[in-house]
C-alpha positions as CSV (number, residue, x, y, z in Angstrom):
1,X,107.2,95.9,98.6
2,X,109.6,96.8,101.4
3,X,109.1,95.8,105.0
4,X,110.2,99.0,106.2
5,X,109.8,102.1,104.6
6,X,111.9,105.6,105.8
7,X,109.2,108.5,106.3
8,X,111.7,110.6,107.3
9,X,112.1,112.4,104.2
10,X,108.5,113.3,103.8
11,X,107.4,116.8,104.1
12,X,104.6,117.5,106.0
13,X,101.7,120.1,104.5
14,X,98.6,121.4,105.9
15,X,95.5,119.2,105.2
16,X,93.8,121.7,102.9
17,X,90.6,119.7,103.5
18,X,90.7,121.0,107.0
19,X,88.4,123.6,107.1
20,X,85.5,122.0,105.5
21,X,85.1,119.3,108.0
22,X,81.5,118.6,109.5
23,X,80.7,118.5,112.9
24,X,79.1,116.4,114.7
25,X,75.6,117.9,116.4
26,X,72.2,116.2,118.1
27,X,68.7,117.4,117.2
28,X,65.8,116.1,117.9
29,X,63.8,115.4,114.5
30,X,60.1,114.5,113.8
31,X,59.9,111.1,112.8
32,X,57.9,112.0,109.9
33,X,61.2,114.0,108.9
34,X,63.7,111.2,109.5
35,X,60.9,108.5,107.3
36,X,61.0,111.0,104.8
37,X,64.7,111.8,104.2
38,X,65.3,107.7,104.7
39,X,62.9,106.7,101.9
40,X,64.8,109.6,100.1
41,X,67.9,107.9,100.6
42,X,66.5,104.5,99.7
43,X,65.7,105.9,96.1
44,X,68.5,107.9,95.4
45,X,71.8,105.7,97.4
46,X,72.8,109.0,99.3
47,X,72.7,108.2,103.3
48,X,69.9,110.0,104.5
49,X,72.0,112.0,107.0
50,X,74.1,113.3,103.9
51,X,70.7,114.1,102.4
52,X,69.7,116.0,105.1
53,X,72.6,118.6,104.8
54,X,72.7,118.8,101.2
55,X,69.1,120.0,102.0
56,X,70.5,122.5,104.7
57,X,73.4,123.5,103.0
58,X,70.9,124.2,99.8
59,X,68.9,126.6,102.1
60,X,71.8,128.3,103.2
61,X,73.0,128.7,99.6
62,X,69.6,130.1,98.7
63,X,69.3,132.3,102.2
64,X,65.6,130.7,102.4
65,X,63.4,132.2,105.3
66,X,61.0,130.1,106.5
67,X,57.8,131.9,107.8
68,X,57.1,130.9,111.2
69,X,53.6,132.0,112.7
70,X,52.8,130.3,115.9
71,X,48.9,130.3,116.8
72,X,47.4,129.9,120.4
């Protein structure tokens, strides 16, 4: 292995990754919700977090509605 190496040479290219980065958000989340998606992750070795979007991005996929009826 060299101890220097010349990157000069390289060509640079878009990282084609890029546009499917995640962002970084806060919400507030029952705890109920969070025990839930954590045992989740304890069962299958996905980080509950990552669990949590599949979920999301499942939803999306699916263009499920939830039904929302607030009582007094």
């Amino acid at each position: 292995m060299k101890d220097e190496y010349d990157l000069s040479a390289l060509k640079t290219r878009k990282n084609p990754y890029a546009s499917k980065l995640k962002e970084s958000v806060t919400m507030r989340l029952s705890e109920d919700v969070i025990a839930y998606f954590k045992n989740l992750a304890e069962e299958t070795g996905v980080p509950y977090q990552s669990l949590i979007n599949l979920y999301l991005r499942d939803c999306v996929a699916t263009h499920k509605k939830i039904d929302i009826n607030w009582h007094a």
